[in-house]
Biopython code that builds the backbone (N, CA, C, O; Angstrom):
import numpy as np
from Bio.PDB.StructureBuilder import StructureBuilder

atoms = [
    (1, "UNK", "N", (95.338, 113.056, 12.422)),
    (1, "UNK", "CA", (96.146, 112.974, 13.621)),
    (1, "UNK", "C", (95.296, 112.519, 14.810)),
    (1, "UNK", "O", (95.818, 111.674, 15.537)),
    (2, "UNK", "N", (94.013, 112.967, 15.137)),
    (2, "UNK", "CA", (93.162, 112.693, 15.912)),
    (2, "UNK", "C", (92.521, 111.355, 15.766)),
    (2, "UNK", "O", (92.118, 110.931, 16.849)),
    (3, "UNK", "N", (92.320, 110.616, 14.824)),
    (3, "UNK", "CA", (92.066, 109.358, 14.864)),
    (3, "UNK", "C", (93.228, 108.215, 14.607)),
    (3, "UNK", "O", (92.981, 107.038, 14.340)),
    (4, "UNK", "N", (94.763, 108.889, 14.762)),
    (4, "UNK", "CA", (96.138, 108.473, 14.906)),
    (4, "UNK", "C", (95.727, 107.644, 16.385)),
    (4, "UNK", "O", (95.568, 106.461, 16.688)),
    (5, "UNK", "N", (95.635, 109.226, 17.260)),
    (5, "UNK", "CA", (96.127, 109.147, 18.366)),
    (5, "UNK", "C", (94.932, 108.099, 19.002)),
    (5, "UNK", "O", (95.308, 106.990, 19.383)),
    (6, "UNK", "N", (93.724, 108.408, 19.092)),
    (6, "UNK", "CA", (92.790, 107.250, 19.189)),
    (6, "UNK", "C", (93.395, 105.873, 19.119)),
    (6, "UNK", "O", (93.654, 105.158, 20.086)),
    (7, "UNK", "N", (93.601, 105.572, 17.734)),
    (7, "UNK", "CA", (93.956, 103.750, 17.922)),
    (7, "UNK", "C", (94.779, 103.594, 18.332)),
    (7, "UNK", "O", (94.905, 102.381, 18.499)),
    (8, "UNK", "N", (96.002, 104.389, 18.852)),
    (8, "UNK", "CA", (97.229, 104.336, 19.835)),
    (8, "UNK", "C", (96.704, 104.472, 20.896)),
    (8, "UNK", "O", (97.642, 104.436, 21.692)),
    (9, "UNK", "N", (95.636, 104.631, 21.539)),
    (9, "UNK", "CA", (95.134, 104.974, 22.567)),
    (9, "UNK", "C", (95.425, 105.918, 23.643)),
    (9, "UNK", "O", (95.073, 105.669, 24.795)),
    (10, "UNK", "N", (96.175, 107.204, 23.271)),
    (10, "UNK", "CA", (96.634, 108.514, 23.655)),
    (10, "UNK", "C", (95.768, 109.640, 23.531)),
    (10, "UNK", "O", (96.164, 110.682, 24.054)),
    (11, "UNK", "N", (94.490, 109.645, 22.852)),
    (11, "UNK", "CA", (94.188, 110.879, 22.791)),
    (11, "UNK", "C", (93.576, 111.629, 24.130)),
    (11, "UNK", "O", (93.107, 112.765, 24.071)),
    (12, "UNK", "N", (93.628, 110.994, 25.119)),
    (12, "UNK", "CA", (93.381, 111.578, 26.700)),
    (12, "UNK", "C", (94.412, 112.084, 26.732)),
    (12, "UNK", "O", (94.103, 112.949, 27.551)),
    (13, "UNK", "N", (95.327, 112.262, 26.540)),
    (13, "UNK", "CA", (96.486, 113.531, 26.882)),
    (13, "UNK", "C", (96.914, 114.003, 26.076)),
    (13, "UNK", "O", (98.109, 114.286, 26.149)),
    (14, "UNK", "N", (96.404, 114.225, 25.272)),
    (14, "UNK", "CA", (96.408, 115.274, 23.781)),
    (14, "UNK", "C", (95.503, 116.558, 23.994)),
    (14, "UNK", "O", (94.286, 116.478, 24.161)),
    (15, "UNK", "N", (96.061, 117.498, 23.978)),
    (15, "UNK", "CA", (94.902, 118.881, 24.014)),
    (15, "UNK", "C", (94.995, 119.526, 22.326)),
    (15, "UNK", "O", (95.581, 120.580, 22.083)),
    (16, "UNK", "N", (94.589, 119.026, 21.691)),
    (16, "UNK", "CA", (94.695, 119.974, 20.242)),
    (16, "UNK", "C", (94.241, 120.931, 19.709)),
    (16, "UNK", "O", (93.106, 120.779, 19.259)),
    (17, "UNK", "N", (94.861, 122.220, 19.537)),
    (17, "UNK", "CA", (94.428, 123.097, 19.263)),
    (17, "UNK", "C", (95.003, 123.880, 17.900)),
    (17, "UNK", "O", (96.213, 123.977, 17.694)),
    (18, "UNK", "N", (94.084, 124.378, 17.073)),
    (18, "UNK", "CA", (94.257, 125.257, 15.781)),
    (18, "UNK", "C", (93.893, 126.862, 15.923)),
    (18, "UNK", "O", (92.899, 127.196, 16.569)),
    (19, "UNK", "N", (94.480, 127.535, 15.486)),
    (19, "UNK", "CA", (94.540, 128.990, 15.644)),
    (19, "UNK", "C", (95.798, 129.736, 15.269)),
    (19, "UNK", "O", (96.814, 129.332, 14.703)),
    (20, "UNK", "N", (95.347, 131.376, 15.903)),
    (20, "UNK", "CA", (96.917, 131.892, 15.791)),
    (20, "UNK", "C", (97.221, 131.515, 17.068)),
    (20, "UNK", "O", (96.450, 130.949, 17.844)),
    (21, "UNK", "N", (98.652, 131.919, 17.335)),
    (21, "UNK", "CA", (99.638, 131.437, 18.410)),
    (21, "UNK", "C", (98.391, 132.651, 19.505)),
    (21, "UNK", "O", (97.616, 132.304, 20.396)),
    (22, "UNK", "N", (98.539, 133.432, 19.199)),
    (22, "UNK", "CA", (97.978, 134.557, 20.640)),
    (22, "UNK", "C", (96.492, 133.947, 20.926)),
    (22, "UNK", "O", (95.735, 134.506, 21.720)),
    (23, "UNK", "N", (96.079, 132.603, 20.132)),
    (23, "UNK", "CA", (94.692, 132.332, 21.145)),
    (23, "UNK", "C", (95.517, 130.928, 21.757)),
    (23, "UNK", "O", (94.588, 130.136, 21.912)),
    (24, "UNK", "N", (96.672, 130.290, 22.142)),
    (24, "UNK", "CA", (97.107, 129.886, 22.729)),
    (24, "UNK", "C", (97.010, 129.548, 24.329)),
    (24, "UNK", "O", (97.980, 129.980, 24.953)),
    (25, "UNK", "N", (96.193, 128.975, 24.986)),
    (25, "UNK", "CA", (96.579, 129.051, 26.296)),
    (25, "UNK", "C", (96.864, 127.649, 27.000)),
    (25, "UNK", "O", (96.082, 126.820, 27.466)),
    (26, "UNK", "N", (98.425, 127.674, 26.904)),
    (26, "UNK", "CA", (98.953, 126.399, 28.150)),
    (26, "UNK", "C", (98.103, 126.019, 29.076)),
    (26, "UNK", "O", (97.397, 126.816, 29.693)),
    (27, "UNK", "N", (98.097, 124.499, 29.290)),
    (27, "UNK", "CA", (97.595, 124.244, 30.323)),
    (27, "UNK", "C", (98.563, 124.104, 31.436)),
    (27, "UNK", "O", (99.773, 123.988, 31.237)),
    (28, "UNK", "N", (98.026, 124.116, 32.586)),
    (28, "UNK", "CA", (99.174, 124.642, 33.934)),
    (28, "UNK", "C", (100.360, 123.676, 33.422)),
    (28, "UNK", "O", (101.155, 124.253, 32.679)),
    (29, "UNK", "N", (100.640, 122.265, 33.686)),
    (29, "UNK", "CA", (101.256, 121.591, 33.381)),
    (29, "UNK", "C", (102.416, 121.430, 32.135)),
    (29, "UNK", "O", (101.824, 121.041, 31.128)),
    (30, "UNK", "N", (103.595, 121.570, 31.928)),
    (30, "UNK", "CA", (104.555, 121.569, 31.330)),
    (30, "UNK", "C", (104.603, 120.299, 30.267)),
    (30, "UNK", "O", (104.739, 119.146, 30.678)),
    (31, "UNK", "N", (104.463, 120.662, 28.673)),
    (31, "UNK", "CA", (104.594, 119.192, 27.849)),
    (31, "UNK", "C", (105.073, 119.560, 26.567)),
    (31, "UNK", "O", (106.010, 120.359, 26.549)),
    (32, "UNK", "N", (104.555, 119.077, 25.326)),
    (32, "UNK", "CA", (105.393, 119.383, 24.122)),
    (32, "UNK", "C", (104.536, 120.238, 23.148)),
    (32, "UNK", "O", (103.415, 119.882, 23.511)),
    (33, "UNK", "N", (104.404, 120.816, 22.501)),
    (33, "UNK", "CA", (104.142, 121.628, 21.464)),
    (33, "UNK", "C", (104.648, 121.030, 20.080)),
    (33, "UNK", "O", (105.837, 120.894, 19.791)),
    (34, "UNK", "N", (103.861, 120.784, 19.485)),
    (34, "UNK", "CA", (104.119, 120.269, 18.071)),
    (34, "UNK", "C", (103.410, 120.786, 16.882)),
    (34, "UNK", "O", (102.292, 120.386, 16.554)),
    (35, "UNK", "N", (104.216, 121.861, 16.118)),
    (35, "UNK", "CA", (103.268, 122.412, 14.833)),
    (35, "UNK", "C", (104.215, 122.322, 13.610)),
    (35, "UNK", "O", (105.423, 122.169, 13.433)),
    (36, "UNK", "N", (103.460, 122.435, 13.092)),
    (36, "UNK", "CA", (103.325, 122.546, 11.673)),
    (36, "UNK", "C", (103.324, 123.531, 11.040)),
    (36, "UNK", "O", (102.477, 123.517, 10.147)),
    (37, "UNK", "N", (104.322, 125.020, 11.149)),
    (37, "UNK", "CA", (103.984, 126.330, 10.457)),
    (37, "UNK", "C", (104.062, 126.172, 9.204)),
    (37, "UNK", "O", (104.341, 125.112, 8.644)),
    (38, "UNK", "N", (103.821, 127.225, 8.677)),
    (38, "UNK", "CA", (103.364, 127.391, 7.207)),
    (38, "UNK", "C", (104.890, 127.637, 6.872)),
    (38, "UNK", "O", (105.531, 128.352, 7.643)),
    (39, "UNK", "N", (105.743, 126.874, 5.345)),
    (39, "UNK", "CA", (107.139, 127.057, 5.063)),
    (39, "UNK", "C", (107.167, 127.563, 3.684)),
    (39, "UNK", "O", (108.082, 127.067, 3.025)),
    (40, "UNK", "N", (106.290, 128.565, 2.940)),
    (40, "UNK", "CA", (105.845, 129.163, 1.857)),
    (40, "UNK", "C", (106.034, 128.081, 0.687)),
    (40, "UNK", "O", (106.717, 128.440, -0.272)),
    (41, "UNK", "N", (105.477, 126.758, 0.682)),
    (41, "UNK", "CA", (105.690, 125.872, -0.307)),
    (41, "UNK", "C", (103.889, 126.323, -0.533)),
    (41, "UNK", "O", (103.442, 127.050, -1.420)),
    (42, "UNK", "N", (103.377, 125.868, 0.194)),
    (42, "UNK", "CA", (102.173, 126.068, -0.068)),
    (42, "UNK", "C", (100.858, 126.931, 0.363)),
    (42, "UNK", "O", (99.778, 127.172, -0.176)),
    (43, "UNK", "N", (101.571, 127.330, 1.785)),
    (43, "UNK", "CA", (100.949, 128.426, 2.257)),
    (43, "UNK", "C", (101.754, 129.563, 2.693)),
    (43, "UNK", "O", (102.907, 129.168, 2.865)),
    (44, "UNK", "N", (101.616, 130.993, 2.980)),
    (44, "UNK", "CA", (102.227, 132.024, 3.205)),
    (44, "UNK", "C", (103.490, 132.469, 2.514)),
    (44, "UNK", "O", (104.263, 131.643, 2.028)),
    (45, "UNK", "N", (103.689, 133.655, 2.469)),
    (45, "UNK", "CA", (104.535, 134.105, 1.313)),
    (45, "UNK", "C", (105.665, 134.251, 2.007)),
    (45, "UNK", "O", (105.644, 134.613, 3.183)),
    (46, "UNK", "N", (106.904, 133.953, 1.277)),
    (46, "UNK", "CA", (108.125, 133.945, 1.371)),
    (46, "UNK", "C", (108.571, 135.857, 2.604)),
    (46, "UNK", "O", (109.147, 135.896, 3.692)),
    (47, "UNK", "N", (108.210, 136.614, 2.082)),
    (47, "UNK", "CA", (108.754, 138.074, 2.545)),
    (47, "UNK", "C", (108.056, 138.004, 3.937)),
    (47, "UNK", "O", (108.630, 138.424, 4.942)),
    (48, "UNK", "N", (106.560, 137.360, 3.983)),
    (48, "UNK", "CA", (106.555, 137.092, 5.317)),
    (48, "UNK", "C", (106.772, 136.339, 6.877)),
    (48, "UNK", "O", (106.315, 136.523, 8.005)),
    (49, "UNK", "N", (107.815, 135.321, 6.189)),
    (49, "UNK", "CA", (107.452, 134.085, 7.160)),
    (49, "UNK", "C", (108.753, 134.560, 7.839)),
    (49, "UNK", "O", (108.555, 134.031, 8.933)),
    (50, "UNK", "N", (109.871, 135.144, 7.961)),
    (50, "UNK", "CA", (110.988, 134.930, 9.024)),
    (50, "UNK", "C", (110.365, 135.950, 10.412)),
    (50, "UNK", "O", (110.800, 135.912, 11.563)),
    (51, "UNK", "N", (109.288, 136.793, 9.915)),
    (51, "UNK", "CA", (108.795, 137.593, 11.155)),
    (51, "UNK", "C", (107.436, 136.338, 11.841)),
    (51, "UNK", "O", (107.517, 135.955, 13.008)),
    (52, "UNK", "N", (106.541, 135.958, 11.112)),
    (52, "UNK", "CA", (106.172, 135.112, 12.000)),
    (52, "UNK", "C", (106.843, 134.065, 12.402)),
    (52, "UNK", "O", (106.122, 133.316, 13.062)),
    (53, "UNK", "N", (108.302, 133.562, 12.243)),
    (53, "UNK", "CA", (108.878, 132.746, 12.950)),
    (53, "UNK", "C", (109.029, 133.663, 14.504)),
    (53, "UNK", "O", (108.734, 133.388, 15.667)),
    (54, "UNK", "N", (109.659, 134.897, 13.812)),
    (54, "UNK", "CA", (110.178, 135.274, 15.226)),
    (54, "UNK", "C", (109.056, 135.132, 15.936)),
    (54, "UNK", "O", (109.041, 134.480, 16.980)),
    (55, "UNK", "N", (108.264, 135.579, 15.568)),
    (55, "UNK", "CA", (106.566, 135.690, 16.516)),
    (55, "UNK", "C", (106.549, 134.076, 17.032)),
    (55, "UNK", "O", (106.462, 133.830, 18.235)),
    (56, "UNK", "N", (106.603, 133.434, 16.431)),
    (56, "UNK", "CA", (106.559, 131.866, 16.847)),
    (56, "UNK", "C", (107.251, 131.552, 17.837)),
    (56, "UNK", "O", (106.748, 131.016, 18.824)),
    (57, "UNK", "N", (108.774, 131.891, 17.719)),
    (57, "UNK", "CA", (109.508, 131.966, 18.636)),
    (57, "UNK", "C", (109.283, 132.680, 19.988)),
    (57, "UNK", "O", (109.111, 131.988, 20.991)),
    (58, "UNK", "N", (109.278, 133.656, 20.046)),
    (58, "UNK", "CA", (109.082, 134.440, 20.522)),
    (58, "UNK", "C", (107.356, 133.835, 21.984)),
    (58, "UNK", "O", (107.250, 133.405, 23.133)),
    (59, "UNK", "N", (106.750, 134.103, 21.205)),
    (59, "UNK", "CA", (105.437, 133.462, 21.596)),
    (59, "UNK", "C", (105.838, 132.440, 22.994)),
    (59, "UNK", "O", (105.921, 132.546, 24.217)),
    (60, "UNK", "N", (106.021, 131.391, 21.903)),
    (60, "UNK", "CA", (106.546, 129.924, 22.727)),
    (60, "UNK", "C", (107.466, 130.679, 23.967)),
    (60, "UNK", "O", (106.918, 130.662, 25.069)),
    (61, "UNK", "N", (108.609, 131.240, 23.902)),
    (61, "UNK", "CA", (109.512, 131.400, 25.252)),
    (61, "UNK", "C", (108.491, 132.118, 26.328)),
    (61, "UNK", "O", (108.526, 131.933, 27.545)),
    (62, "UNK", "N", (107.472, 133.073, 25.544)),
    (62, "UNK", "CA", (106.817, 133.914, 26.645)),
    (62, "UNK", "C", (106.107, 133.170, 27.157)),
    (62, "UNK", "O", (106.078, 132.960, 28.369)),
    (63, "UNK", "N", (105.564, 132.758, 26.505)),
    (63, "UNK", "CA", (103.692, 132.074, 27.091)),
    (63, "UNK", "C", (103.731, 130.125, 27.742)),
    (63, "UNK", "O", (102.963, 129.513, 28.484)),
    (64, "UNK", "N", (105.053, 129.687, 26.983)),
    (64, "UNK", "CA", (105.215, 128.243, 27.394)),
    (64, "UNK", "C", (107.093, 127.675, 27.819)),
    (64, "UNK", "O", (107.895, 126.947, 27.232)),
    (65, "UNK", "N", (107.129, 128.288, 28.817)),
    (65, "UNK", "CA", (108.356, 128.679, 30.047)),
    (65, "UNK", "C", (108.371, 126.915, 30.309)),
    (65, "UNK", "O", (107.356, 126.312, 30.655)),
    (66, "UNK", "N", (109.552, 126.319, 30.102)),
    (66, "UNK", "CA", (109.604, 125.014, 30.739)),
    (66, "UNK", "C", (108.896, 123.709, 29.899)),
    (66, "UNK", "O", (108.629, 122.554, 30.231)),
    (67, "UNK", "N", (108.754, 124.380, 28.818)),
    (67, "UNK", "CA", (107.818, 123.378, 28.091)),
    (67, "UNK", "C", (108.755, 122.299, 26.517)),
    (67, "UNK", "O", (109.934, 122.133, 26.829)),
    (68, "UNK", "N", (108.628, 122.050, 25.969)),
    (68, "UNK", "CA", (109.457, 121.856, 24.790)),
    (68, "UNK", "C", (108.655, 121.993, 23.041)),
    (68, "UNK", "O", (107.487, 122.190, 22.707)),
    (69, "UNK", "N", (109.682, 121.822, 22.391)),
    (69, "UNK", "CA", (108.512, 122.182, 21.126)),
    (69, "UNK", "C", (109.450, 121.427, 20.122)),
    (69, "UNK", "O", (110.678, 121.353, 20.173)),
    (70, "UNK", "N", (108.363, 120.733, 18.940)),
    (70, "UNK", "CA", (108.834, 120.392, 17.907)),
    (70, "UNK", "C", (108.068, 120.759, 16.604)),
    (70, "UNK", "O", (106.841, 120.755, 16.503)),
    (71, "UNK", "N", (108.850, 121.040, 15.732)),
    (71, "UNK", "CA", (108.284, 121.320, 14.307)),
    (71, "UNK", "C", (109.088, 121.042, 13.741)),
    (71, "UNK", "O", (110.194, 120.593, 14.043)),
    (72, "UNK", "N", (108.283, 121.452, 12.152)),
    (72, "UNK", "CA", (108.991, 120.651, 10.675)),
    (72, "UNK", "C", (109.221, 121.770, 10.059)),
    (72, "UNK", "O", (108.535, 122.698, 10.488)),
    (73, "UNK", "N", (110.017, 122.060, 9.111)),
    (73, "UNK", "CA", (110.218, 122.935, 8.935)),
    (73, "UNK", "C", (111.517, 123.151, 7.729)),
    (73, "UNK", "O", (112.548, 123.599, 8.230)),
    (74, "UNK", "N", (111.584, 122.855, 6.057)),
    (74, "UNK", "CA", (112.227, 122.424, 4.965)),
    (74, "UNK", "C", (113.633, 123.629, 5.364)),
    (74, "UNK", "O", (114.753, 123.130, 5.255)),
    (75, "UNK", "N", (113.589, 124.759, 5.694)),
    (75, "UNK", "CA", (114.398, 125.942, 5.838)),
    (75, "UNK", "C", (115.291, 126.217, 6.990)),
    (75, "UNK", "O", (114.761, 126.779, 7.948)),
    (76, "UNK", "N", (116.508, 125.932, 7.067)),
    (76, "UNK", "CA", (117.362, 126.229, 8.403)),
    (76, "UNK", "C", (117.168, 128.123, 8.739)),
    (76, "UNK", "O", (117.010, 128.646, 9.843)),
    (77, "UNK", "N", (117.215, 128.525, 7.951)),
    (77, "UNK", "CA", (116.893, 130.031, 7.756)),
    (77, "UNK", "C", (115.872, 130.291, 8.449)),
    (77, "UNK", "O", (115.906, 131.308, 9.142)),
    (78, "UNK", "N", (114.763, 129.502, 8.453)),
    (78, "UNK", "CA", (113.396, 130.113, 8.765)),
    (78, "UNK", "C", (113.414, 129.438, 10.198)),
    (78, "UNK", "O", (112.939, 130.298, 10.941)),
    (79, "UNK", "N", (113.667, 128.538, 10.802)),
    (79, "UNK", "CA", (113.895, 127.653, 11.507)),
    (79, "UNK", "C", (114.824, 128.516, 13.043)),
    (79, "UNK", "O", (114.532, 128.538, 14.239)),
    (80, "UNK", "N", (115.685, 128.967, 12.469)),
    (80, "UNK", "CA", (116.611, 129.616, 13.411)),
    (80, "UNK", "C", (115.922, 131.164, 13.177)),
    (80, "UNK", "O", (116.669, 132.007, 13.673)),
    (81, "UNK", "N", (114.898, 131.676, 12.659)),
    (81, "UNK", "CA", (114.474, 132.871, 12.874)),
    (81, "UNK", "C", (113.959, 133.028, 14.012)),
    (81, "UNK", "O", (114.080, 134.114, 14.578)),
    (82, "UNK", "N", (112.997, 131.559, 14.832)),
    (82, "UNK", "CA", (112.500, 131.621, 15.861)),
    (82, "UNK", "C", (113.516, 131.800, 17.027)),
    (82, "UNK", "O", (112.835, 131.767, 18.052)),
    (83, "UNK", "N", (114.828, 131.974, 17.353)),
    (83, "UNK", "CA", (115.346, 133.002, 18.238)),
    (83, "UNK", "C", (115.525, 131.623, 19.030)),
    (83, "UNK", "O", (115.782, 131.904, 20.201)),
    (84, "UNK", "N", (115.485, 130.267, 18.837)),
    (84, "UNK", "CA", (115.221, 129.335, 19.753)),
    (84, "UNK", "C", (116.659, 128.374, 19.727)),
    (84, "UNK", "O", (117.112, 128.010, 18.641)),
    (85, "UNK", "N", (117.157, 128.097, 20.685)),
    (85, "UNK", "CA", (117.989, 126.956, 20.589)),
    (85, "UNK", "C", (117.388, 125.671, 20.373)),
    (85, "UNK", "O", (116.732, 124.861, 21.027)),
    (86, "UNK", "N", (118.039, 125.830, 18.750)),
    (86, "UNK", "CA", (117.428, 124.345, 18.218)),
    (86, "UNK", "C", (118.229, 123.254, 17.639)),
    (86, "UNK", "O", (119.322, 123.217, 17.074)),
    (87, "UNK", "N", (117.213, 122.251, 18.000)),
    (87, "UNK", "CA", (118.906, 120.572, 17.684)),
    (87, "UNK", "C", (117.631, 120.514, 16.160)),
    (87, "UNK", "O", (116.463, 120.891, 16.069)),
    (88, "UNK", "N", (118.620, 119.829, 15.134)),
    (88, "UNK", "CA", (118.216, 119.057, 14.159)),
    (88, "UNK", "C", (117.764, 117.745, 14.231)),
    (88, "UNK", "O", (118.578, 116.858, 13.976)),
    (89, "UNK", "N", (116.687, 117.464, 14.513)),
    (89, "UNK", "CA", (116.637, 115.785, 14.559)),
    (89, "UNK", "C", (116.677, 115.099, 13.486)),
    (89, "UNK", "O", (117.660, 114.364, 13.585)),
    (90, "UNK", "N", (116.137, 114.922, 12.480)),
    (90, "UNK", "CA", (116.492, 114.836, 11.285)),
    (90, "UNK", "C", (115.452, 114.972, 9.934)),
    (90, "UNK", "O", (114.346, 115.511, 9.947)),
    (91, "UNK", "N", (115.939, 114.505, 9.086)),
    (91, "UNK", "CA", (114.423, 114.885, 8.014)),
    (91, "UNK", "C", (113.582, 114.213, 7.604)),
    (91, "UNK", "O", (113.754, 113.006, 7.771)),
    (92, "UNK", "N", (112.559, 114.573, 7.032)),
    (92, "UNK", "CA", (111.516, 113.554, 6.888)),
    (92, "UNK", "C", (110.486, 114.132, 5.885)),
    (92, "UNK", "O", (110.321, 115.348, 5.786)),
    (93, "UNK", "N", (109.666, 113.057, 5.002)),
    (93, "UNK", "CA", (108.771, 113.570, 3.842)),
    (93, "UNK", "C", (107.503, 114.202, 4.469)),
    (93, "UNK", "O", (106.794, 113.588, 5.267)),
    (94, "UNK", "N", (107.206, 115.785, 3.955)),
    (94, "UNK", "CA", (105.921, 116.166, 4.027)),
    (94, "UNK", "C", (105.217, 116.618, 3.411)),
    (94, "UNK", "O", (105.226, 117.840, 3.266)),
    (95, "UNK", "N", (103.989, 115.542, 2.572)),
    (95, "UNK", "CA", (103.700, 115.926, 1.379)),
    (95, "UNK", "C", (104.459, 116.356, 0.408)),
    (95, "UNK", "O", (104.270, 117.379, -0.251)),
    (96, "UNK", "N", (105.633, 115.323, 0.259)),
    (96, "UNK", "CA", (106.327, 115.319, -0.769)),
    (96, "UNK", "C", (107.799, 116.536, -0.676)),
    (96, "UNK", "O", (108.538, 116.949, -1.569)),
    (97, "UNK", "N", (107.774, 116.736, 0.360)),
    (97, "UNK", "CA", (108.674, 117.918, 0.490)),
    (97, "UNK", "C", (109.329, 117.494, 1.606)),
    (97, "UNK", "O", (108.839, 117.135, 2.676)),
    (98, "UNK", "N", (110.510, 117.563, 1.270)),
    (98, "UNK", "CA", (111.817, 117.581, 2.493)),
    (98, "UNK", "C", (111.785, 118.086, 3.649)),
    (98, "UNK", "O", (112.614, 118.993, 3.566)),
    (99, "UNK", "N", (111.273, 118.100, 4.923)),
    (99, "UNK", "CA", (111.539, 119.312, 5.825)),
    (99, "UNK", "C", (112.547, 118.156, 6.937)),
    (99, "UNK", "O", (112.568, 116.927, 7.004)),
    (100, "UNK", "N", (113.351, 119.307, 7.747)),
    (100, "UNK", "CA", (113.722, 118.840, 9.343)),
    (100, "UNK", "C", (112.595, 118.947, 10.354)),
    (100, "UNK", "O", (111.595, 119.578, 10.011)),
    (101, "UNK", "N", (112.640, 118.459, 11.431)),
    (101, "UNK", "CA", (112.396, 118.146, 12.354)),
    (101, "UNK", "C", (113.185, 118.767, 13.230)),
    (101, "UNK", "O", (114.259, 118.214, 13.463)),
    (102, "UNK", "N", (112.948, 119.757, 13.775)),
    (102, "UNK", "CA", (113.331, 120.775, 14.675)),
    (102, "UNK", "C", (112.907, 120.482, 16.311)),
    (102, "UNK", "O", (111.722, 120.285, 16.581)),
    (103, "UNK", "N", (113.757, 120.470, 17.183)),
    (103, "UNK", "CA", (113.516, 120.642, 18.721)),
    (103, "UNK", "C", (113.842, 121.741, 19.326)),
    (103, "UNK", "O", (114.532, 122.544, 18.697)),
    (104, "UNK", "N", (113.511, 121.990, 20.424)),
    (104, "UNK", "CA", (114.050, 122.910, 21.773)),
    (104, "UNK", "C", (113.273, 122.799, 22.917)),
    (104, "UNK", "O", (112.072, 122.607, 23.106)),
    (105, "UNK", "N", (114.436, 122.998, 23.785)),
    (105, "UNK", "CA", (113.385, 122.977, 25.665)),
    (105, "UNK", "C", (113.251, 124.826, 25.549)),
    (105, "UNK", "O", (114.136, 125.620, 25.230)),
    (106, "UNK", "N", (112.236, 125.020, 25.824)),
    (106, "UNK", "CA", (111.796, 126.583, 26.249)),
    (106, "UNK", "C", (111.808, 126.535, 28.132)),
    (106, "UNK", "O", (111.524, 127.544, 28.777)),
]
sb = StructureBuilder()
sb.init_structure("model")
sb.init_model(0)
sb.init_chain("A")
sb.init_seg("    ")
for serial, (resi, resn, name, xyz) in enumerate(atoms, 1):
    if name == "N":
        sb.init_residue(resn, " ", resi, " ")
    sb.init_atom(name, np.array(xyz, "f"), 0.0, 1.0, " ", f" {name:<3s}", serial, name[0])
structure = sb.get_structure()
């Protein structure tokens, strides 16, 4: 993704960061959020993922007020756990697996 954004010549306004959500910190400025949670195909187990959605959810409204967010995400179930008003944009291959493309303004 980082040498994506390079030859597009965007990566000056890219802040990328990996972690859990609680080492998170917005920069002052209002923009998009784009992840990739884990949808128990290949990582994290099924009994746990609708609570870290909520946490996901959850997270995002507290900590990034005014901001927007997109993820992928194969499960409408898991998807709407995050507590978030979300549009379907539509679907798309990831690593071979079906997911949507999920939005919302926080």
């Amino acid at each position: 993704a980082e040498r994506n954004a390079a030859r597009a010549g965007v990566e000056q306004s890219i802040r990328w960061c990996q972690g859990t959500m609680g080492q998170w910190a917005p920069p002052a400025q209002p923009g998009l959020v784009i992840c990739n949670p884990p949808y128990g195909k290949r990582v994290g187990k099924d009994e746990d993922l609708p609570a870290l959605y909520r946490t996901f959810g959850t997270t995002l409204k507290k900590d990034f007020p005014g901001w927007r967010v997109a993820f992928i995400c194969p499960d409408e179930r898991l998807a709407r756990a995050t507590g978030l008003v979300l549009r379907k944009q539509g679907t798309l291959q990831n690593g071979g697996i079906a997911v949507s493309l999920w939005t919302a303004e926080l």
